[in-house]
Backbone as XML, in Angstrom:
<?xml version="1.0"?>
<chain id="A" units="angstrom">
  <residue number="1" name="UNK">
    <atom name="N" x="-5.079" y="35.262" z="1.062"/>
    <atom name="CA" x="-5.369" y="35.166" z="2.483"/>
    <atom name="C" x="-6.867" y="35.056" z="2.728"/>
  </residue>
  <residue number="2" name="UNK">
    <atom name="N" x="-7.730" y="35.733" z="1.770"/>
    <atom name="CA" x="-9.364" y="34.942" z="1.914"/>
    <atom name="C" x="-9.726" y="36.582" z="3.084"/>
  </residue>
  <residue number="3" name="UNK">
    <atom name="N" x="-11.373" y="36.732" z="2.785"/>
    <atom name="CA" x="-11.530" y="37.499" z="3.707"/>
    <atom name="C" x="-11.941" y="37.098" z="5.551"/>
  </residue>
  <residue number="4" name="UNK">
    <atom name="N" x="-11.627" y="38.265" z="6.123"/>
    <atom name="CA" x="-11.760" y="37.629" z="7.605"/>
    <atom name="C" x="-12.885" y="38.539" z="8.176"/>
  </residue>
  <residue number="5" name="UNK">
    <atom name="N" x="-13.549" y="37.839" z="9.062"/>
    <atom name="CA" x="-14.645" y="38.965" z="9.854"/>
    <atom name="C" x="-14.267" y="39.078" z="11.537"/>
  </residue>
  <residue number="6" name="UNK">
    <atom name="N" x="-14.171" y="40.295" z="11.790"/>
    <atom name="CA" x="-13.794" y="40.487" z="12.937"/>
    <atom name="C" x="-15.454" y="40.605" z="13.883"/>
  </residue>
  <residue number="7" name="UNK">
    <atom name="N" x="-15.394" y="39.870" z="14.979"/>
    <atom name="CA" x="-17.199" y="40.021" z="15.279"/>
    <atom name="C" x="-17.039" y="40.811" z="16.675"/>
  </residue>
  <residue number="8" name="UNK">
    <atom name="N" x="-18.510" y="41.212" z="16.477"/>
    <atom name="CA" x="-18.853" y="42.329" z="17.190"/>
    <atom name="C" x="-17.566" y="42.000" z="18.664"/>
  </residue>
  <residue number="9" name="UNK">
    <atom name="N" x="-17.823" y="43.230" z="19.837"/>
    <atom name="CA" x="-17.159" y="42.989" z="20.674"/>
    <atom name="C" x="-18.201" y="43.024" z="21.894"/>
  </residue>
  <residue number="10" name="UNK">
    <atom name="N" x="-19.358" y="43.664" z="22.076"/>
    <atom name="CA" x="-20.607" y="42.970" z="22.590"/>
    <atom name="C" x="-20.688" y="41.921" z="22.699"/>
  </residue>
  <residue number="11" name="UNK">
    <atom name="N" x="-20.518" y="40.713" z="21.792"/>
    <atom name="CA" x="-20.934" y="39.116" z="21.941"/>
    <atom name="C" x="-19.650" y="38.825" z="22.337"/>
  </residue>
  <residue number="12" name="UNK">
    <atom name="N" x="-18.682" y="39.292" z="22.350"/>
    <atom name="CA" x="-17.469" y="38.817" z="22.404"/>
    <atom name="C" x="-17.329" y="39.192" z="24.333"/>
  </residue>
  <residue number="13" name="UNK">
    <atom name="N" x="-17.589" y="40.297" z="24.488"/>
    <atom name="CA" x="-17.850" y="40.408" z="26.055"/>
    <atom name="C" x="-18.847" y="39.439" z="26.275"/>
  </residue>
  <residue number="14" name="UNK">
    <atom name="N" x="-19.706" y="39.332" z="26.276"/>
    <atom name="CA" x="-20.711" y="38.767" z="26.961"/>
    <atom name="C" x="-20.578" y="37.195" z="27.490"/>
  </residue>
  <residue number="15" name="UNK">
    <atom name="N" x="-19.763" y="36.810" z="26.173"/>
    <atom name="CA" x="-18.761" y="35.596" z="26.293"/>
    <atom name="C" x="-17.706" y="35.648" z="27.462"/>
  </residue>
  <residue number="16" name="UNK">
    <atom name="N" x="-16.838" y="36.486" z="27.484"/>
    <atom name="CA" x="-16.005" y="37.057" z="28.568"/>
    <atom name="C" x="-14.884" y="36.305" z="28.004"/>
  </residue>
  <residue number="17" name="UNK">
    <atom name="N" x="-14.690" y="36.976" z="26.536"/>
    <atom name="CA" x="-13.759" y="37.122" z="24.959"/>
    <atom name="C" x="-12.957" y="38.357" z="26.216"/>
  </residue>
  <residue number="18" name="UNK">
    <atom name="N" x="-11.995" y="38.413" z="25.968"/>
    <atom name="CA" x="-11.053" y="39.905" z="26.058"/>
    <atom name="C" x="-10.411" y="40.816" z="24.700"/>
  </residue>
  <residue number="19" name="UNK">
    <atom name="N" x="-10.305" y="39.571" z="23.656"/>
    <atom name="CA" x="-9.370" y="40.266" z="22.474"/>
    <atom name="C" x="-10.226" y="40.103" z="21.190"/>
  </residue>
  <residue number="20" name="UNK">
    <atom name="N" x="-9.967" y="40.408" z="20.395"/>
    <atom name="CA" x="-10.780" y="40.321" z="18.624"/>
    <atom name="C" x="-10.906" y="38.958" z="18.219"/>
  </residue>
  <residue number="21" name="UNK">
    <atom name="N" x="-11.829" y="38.364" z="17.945"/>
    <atom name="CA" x="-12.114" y="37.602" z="17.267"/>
    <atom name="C" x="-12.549" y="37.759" z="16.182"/>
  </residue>
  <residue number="22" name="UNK">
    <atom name="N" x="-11.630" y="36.794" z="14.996"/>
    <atom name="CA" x="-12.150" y="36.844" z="13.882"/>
    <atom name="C" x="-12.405" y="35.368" z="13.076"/>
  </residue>
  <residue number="23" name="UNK">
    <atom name="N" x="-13.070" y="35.401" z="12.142"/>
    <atom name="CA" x="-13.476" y="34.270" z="11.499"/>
    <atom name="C" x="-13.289" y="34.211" z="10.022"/>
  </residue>
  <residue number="24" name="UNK">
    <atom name="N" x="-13.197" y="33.310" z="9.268"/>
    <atom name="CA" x="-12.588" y="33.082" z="7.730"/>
    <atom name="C" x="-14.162" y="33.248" z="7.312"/>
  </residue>
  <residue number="25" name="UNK">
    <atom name="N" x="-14.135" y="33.441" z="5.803"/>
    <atom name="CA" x="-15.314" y="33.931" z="5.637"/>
    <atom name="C" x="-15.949" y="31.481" z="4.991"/>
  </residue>
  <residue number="26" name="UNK">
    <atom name="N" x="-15.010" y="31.153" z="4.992"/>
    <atom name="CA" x="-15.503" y="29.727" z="4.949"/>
    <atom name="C" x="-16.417" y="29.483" z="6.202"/>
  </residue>
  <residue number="27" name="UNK">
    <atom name="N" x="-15.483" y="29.822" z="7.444"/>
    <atom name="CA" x="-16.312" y="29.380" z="8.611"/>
    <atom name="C" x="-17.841" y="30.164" z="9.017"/>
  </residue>
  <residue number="28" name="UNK">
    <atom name="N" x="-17.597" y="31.263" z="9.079"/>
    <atom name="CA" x="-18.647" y="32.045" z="8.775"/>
    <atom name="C" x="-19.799" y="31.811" z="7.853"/>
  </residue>
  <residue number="29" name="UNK">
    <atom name="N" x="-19.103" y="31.619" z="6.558"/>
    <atom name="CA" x="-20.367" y="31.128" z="5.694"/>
    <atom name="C" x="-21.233" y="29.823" z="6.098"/>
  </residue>
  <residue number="30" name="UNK">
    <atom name="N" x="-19.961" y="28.768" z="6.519"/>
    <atom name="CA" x="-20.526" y="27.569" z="6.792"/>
    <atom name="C" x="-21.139" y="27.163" z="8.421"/>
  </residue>
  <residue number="31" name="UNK">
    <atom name="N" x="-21.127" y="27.915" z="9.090"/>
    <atom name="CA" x="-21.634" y="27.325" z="10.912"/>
    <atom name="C" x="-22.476" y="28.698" z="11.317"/>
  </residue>
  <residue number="32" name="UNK">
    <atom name="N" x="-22.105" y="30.389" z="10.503"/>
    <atom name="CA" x="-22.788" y="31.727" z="11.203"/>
    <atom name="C" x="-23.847" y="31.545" z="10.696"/>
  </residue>
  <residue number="33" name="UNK">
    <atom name="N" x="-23.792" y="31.589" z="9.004"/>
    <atom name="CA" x="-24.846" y="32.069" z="8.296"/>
    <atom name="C" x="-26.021" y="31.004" z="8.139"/>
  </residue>
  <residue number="34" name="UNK">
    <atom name="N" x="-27.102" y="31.467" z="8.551"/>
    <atom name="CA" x="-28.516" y="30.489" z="8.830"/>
    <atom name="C" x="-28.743" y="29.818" z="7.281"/>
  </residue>
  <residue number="35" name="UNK">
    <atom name="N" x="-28.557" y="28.387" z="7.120"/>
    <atom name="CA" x="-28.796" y="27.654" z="6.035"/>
    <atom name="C" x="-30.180" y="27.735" z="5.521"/>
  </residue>
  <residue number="36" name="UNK">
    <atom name="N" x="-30.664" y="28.041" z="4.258"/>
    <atom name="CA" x="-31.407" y="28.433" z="3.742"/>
    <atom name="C" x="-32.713" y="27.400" z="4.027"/>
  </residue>
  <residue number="37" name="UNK">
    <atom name="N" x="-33.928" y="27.749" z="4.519"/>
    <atom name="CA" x="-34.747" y="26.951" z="5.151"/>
    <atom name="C" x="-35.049" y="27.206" z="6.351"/>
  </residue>
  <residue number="38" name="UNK">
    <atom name="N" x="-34.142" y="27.663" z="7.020"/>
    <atom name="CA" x="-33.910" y="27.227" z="8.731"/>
    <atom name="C" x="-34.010" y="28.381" z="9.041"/>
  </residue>
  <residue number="39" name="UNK">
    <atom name="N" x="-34.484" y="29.491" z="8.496"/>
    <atom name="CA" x="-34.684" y="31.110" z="9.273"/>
    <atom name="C" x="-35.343" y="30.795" z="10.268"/>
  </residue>
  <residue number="40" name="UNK">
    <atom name="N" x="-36.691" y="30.616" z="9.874"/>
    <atom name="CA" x="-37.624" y="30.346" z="11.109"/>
    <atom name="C" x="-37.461" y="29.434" z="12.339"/>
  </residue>
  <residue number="41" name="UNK">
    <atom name="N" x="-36.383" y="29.005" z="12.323"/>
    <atom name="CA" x="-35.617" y="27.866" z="13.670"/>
    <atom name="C" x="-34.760" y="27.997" z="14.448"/>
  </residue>
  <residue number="42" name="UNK">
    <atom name="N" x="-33.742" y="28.773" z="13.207"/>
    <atom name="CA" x="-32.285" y="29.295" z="13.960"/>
    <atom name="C" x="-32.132" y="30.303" z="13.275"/>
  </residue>
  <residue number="43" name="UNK">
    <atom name="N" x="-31.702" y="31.172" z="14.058"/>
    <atom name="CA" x="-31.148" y="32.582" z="13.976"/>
    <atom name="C" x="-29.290" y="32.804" z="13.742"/>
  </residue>
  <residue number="44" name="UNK">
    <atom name="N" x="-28.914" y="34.300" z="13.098"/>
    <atom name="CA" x="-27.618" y="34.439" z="13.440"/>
    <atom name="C" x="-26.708" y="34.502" z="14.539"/>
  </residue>
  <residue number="45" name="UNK">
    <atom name="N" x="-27.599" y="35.192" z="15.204"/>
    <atom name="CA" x="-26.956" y="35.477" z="16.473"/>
    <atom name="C" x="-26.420" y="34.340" z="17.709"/>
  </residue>
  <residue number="46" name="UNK">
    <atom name="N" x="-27.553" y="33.682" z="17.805"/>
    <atom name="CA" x="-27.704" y="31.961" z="18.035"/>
    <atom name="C" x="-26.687" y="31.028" z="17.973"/>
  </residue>
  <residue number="47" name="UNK">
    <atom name="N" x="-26.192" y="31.370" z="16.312"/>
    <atom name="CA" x="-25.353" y="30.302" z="15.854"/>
    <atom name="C" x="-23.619" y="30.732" z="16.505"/>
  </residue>
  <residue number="48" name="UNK">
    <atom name="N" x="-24.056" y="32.396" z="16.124"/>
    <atom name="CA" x="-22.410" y="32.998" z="16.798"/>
    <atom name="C" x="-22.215" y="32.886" z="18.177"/>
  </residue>
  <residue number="49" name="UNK">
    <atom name="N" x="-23.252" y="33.053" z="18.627"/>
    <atom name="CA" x="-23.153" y="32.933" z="20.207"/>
    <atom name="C" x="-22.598" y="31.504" z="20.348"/>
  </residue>
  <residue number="50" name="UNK">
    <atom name="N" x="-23.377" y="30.503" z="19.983"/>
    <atom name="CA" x="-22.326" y="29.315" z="20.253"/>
    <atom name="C" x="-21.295" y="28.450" z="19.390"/>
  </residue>
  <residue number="51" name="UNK">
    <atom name="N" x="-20.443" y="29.600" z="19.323"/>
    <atom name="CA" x="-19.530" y="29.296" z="18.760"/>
    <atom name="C" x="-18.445" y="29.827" z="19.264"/>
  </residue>
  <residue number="52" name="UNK">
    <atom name="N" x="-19.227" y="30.955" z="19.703"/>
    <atom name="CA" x="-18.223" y="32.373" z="21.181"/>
    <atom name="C" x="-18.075" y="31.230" z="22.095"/>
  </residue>
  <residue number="53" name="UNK">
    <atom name="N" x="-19.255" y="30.693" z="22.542"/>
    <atom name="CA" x="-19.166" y="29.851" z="23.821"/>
    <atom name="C" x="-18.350" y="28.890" z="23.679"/>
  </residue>
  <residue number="54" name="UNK">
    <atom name="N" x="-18.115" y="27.797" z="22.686"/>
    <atom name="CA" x="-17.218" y="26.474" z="22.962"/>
    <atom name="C" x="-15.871" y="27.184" z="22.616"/>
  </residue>
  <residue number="55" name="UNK">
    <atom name="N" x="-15.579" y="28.388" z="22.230"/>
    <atom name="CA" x="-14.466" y="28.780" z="21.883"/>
    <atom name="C" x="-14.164" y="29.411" z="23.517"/>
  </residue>
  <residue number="56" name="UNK">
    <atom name="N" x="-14.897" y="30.151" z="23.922"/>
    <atom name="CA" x="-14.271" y="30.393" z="25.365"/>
    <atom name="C" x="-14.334" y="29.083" z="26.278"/>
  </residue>
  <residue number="57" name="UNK">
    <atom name="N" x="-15.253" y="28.472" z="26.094"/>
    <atom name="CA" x="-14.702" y="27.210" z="26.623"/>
    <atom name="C" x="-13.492" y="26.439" z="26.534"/>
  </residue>
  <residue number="58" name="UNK">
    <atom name="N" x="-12.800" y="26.512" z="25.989"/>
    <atom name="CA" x="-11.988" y="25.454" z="25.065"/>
    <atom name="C" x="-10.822" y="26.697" z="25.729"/>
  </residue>
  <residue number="59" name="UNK">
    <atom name="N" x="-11.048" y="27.836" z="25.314"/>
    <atom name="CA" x="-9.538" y="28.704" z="25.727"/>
    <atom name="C" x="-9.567" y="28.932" z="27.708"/>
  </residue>
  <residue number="60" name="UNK">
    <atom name="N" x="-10.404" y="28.861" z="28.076"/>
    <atom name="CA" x="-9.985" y="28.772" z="29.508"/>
    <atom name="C" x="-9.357" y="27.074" z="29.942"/>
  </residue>
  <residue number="61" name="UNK">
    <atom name="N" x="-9.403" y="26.171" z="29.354"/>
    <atom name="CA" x="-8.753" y="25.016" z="29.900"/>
    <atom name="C" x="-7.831" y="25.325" z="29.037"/>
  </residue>
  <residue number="62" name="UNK">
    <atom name="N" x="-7.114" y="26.076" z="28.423"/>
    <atom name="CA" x="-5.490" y="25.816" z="27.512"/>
    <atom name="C" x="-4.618" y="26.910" z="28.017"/>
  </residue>
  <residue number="63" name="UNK">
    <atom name="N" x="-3.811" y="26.423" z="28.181"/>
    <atom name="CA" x="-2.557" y="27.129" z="29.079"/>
    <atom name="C" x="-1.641" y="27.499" z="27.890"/>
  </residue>
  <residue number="64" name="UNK">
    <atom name="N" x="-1.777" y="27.441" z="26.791"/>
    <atom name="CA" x="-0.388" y="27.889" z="25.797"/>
    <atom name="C" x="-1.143" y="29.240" z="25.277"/>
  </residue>
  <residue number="65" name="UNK">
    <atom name="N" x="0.056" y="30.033" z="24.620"/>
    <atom name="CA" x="-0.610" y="31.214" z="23.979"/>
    <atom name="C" x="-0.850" y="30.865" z="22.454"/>
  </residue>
  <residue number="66" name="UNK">
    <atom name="N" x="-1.073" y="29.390" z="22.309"/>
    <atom name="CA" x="-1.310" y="29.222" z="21.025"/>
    <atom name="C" x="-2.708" y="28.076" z="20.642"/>
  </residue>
  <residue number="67" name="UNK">
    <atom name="N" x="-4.147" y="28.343" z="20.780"/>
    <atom name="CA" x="-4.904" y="27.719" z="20.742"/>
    <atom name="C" x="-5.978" y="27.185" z="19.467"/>
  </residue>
  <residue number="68" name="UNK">
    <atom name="N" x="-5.898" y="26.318" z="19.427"/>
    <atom name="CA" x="-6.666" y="25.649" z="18.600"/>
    <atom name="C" x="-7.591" y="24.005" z="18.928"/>
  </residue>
  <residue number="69" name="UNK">
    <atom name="N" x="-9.092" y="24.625" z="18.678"/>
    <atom name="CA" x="-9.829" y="24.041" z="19.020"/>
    <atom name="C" x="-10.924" y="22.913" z="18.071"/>
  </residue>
  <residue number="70" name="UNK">
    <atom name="N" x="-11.876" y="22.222" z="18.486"/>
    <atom name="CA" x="-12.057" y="21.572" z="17.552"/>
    <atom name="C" x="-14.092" y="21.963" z="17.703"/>
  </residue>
  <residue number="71" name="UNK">
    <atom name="N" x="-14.936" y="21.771" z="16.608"/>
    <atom name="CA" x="-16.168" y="22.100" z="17.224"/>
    <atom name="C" x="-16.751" y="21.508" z="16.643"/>
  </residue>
  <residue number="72" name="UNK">
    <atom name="N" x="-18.017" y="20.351" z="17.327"/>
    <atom name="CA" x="-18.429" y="19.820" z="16.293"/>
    <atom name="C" x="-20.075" y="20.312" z="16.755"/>
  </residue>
  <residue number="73" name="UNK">
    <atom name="N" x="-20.766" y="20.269" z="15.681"/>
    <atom name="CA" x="-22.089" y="20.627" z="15.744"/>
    <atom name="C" x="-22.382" y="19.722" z="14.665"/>
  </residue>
  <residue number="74" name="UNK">
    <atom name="N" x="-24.002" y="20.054" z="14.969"/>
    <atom name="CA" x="-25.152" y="19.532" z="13.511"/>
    <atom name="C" x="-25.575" y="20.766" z="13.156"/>
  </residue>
  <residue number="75" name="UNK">
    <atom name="N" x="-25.297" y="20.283" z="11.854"/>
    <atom name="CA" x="-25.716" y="20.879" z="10.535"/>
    <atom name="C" x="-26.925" y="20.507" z="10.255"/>
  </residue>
  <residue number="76" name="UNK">
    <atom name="N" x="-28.261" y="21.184" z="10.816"/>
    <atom name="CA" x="-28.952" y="20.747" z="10.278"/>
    <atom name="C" x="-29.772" y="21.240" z="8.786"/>
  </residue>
  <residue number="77" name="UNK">
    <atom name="N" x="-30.189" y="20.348" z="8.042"/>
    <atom name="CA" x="-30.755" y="20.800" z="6.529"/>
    <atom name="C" x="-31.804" y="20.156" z="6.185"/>
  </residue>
  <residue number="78" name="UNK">
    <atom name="N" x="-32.982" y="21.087" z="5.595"/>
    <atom name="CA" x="-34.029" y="20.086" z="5.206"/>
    <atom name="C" x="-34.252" y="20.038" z="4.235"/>
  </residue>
  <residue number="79" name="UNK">
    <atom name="N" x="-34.293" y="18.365" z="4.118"/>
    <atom name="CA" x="-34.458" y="18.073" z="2.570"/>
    <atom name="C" x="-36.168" y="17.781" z="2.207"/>
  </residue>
  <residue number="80" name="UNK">
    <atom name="N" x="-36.221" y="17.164" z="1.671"/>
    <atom name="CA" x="-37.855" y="16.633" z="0.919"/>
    <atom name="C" x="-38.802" y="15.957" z="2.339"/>
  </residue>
  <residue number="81" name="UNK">
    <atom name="N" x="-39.366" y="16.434" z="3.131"/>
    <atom name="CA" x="-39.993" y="15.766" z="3.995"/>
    <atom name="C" x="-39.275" y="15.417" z="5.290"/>
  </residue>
  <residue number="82" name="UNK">
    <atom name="N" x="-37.556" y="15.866" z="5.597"/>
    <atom name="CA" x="-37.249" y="14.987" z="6.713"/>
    <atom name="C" x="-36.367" y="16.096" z="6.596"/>
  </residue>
  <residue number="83" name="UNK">
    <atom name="N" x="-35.565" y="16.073" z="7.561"/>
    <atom name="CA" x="-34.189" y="16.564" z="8.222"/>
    <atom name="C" x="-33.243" y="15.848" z="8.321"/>
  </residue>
  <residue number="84" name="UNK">
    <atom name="N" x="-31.335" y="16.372" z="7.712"/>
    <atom name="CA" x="-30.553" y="15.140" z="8.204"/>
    <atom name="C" x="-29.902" y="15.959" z="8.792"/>
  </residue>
  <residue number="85" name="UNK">
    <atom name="N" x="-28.871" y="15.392" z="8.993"/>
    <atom name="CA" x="-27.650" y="16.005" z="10.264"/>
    <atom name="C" x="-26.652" y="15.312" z="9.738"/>
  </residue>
  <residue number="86" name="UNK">
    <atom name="N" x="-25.776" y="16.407" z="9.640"/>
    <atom name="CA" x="-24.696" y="16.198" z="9.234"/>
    <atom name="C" x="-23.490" y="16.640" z="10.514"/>
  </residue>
  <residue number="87" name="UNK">
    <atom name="N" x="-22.640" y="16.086" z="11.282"/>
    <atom name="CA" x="-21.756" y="16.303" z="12.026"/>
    <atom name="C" x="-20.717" y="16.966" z="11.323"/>
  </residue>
  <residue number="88" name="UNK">
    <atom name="N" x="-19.954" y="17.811" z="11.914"/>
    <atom name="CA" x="-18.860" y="18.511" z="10.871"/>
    <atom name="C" x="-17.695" y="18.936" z="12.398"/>
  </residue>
  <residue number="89" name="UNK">
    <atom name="N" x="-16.881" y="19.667" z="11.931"/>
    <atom name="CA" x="-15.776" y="20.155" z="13.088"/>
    <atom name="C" x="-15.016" y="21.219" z="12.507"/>
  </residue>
  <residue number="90" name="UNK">
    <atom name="N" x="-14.774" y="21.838" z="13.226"/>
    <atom name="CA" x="-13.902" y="23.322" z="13.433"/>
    <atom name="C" x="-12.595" y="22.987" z="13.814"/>
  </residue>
  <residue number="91" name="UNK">
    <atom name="N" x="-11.603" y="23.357" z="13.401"/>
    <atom name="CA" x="-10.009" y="22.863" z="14.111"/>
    <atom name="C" x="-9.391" y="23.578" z="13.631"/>
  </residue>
</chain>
């Protein structure tokens, strides 16, 4: 089953979350945790926060009790002199 992280309930209010959210430790590793380089740009908190946000976004327009959403962001990473972006998605 892989481990899961249940996140704070502070960010989860602030969002105006009502129930537990949790995350696979894939997703977490790959969209929470600040890619090595990028401390000084982006933060953790940053990244969770919007991720709270398109997720409460996404659950106030869905009317079923069964939701699944899609998220796409940039990934950003720096390589030798430049930055790329990589588009990715959550579903």
């Amino acid at each position: 089953m892989g481990i899961w992280f249940v996140l704070p309930t502070d960010n989860q209010r602030k969002a105006g979350i009502k129930y537990p959210v949790y995350l696979t430790r894939a997703v977490w590793d790959k969209y929470v945790e600040v890619p090595a380089g990028m401390e000084g740009e982006q933060d953790l908190s940053g990244r969770l926060w919007d991720i709270l946000w398109m997720f409460m976004y996404a659950a106030k327009s869905c009317s079923s009790s069964l939701m699944m959403f899609k998220l796409n962001c940039a990934c950003l990473t720096k390589g030798i002199g430049k930055r790329t972006k990589k588009w990715t998605g959550i579903g």
